[in-house]
Structure formats: structure tokens, C-alpha cells
C-alpha positions, 0 to 999 in steps of 0.5 A: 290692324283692322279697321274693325281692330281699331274700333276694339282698341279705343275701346279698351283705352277709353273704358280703362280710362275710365275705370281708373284705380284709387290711386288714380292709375290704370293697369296696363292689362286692361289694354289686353296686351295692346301698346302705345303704337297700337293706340296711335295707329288705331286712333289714326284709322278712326282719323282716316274714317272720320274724314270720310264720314264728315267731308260732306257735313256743312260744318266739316272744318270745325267738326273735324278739328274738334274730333282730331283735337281730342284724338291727338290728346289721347296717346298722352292719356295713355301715356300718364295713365297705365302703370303695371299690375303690380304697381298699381298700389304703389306710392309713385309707381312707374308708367308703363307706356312711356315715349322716353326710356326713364334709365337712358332719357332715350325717346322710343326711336318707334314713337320718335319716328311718327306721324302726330294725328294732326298731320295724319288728318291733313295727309287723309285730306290731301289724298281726298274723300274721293280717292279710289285707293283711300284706304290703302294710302291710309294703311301705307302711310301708317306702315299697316298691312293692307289686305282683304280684311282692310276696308277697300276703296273709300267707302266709311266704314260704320260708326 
């Protein structure tokens, strides 16, 4: 996923979020084929920039915290909120980006496996706004692949 990818997916989630159904659900096309790990890992580059953007702000704790708060209630948006196409009029209707496997009780073993946004803010810390491979660890430690379309260095990209 690119960065400029990343930017695409927050906007469908946070425009379908917003264009809710009478019923109250969201169908799940409006994601254009994107899943939950595709929320998370977007919304974990947006961390990665915002760090970037905001380190040198004098009220930078508190913006930050502020901004990972609401990124950290995100995926459980998503996860409540899109059902499929077909079950949108329905009474009840199952969700569609759900952790757990409601026949097995199983949690999704991808899900299960990653990093909350909360610790992703504080490994972007720990490498540093400084870091001249900034962007690369941030893609590493998402499992992302790096490559020539991915922001380089640790230059923010723009808002």
C-alpha cells in the first residue's frame, strides 16, 4: 500500500461512514474491495506521517494523543458499521469485517497478530522524526512492501 494509497482508504471508510443506511449500517462495497487489515494499515501510515507533521508542534503530546485516540477508534467503526449489500435491509443483519469468526468464535489470527495503533505511535517515536530511514522501518514493521513509490527518507508527506 502506498502512502497516497493510505489517504484513498480513510476516505472511503470515513465517507461511507458517513453516508450510513436507514437502517444504520453501511454496505460494504462502499470500501471498494478494501478490508479491515487495509483500514488498520492505512490508518497506521497516517500515524507514521502525523508523527512526522506534528513533532516539532509546542503542544505535540497532547495533539498527538488527541489524533491516535480517534485513529485507534476507527477499525471498531468499521467493524460495527459494514454489513454486505445484500443484508443491508435486513433485521439484524451480520457484519461484515468482523475480528471473530461468529460459526468458530475464532479471532481472525491476522487481526489477532497486530500491532494496536497506540503501539505503532510509540514504535514511530522510538525510531525518531529524524531517522533517515523513517519510512522504511515504518513499512517494515507494518509487513508493508517498501519500494519506489513509498515515501523515502523522513520527509511528511502532505496532508
Amino acid at each position: 500500500m502506498t502512502y497516497q494509497e493510505s489517504d484513498k482508504v480513510i476516505e472511503l471508510v470515513s465517507n461511507a461512514l458517513q453516508d450510513k443506511h436507514p437502517s444504520g449500517f453501511v454496505p460494504v462495497s462502499l470500501l471498494c474491495g478494501y478490508d479491515l487489515i487495509d483500514v488498520i494499515s492505512a490508518l497506521k501510515l497516517q500515524t507514521a506521517n502525523a508523527y512526522l507533521c506534528l513533532h516539532n508542534h509546542p503542544n505535540f503530546e497532547n495533539i498527538f494523543k488527541d489524533t491516535i485516540q480517534s485513529y485507534d477508534t476507527i477499525p471498531w467503526h468499521v467493524m460495527n458499521a459494514f454489513v454486505a449489500d445484500k443484508d443491508i435491509n435486513s433485521i439484524n443483519p451480520p457484519l461484515a469485517l468482523m475480528a471473530i469468526d461468529p460459526v468458530t468464535m475464532k479471532m481472525d489470527d491476522r487481526l489477532a497478530s497486530m500491532e494496536t495503533i497506540s503501539s505503532f505511535a510509540d514504535f514511530c517515536k522510538a525510531v525518531g522524526h529524524s531517522h533517515p530511514h523513517y519510512w522504511a522501518n515504518v513499512y517494515k514493521r507494518i509487513g508493508l512492501e517498501y519500494n519506489s513509490l513509498s515515501p523515502s527518507g523522513n520527509s511528511p508527506q502532505p496532508f
